[in-house]
One Martini backbone bead per residue (centre of mass of N, CA, C, O) as a GRO file, in nm:
protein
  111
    1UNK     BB    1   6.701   1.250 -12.546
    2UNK     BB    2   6.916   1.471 -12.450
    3UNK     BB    3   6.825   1.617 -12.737
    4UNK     BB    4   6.581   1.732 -12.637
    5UNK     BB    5   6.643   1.900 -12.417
    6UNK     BB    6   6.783   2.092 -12.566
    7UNK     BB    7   6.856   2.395 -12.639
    8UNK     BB    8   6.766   2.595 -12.970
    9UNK     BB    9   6.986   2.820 -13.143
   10UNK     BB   10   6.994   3.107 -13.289
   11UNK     BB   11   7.102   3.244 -13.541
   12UNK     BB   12   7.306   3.501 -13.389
   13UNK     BB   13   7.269   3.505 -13.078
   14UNK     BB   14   7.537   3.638 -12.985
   15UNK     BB   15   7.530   3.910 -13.090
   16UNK     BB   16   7.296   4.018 -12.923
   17UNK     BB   17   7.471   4.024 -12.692
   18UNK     BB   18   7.699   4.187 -12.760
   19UNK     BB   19   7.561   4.464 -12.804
   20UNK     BB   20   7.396   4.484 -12.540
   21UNK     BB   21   7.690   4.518 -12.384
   22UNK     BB   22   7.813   4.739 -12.566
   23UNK     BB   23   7.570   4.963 -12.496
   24UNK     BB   24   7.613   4.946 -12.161
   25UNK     BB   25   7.882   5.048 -12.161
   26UNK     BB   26   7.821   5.330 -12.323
   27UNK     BB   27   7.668   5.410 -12.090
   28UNK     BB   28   7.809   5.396 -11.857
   29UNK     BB   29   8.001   5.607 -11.950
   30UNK     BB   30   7.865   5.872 -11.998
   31UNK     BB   31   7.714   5.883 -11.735
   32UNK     BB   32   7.958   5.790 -11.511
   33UNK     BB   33   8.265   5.864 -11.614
   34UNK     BB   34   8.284   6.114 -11.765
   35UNK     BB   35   8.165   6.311 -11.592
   36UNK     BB   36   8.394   6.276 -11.324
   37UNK     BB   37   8.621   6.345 -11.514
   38UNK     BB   38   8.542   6.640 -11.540
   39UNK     BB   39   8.508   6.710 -11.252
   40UNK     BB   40   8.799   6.646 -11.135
   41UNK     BB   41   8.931   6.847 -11.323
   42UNK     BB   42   8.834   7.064 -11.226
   43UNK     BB   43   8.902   7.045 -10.914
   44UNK     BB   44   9.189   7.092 -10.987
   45UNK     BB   45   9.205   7.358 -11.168
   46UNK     BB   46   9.053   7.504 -10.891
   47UNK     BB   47   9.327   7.476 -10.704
   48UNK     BB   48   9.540   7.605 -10.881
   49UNK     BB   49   9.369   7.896 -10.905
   50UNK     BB   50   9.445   7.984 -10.616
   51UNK     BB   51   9.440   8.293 -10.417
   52UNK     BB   52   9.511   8.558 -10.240
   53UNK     BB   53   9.200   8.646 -10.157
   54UNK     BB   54   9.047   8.461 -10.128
   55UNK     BB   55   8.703   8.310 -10.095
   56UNK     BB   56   8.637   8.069  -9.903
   57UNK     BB   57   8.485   7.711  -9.871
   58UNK     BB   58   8.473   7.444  -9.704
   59UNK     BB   59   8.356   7.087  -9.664
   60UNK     BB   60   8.281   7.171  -9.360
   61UNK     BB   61   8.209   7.513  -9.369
   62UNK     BB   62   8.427   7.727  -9.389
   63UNK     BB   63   8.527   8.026  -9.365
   64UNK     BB   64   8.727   8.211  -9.580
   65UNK     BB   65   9.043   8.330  -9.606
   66UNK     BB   66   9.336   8.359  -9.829
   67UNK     BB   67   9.647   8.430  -9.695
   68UNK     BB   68   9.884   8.169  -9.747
   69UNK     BB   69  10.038   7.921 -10.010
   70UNK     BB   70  10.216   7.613  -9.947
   71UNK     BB   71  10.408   7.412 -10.061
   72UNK     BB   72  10.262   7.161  -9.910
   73UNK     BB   73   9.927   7.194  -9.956
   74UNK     BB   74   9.884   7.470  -9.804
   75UNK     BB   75   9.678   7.688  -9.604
   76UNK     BB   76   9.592   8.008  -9.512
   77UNK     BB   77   9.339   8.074  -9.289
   78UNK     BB   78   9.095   8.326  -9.263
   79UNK     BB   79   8.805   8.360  -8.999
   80UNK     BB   80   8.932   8.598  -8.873
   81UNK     BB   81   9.086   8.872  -8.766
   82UNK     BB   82   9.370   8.681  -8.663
   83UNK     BB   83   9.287   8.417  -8.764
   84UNK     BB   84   9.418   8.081  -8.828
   85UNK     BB   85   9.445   7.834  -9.052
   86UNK     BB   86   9.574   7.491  -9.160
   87UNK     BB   87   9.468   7.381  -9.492
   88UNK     BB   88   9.407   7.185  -9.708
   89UNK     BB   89   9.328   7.226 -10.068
   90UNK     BB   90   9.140   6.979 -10.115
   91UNK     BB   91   8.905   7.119  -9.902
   92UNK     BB   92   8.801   7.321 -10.115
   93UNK     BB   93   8.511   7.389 -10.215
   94UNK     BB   94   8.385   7.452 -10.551
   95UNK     BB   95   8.087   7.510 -10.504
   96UNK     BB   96   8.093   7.705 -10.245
   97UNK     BB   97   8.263   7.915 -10.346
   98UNK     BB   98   8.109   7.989 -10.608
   99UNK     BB   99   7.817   8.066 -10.431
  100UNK     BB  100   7.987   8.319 -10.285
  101UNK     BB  101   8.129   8.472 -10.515
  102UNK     BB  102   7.848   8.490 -10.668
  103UNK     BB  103   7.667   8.714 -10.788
  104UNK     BB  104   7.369   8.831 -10.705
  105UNK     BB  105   7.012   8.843 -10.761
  106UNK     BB  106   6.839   9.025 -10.910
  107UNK     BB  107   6.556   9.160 -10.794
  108UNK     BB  108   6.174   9.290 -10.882
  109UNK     BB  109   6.184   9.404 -10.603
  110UNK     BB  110   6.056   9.703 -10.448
  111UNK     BB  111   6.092   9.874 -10.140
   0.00000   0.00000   0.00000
């Protein structure tokens, strides 16, 4: 009586679990650890590619000029006029510094 009670098995089942894990692997790595490590790559390349001299925003949302650049991972920012801050260069937001510095948009509107 105890096998009439257990579930039967159709052959081959085990493999359509397998594939359908393998396919959740695949789609999980393209949308979500792929995109990120592009975008890592990229933040780490625009980092050692500041220099004296860009307008940069931190991720506080701090504007300034970059002053001078030190060996310890740190700049000096011009904030205004003769201020200045110490700032991790890892602190300086990659998205808002290039919204920053690209050209503004040519509008059709004509004054």
């Amino acid at each position: 009586m105890f096998y009439l009670l257990q579930a039967q098995q159709s052959p081959g089942g085990g493999y359509g679990t397998l594939i359908m894990l393998g396919a959740m692997i695949v789609v999980f790595w393209l949308f979500f650890i792929r995109p990120q490590a592009k975008k890592a790559k990229q933040q780490k390349q625009f980092i050692t590619d500041l220099q004296k001299g860009t307008k940069v925003v931190t991720i506080a949302g701090i504007h300034g000029v970059i002053n001078k650049i030190n060996e310890d991972g740190t700049i000096n920012l011009e904030t205004s006029p003769g201020s200045y801050m110490k700032i991790e260069k890892s602190s300086v937001s990659m998205e808002w510094t290039n919204n920053l510095n690209k050209p503004a948009a040519v509008t059709g509107e004509k004054k």
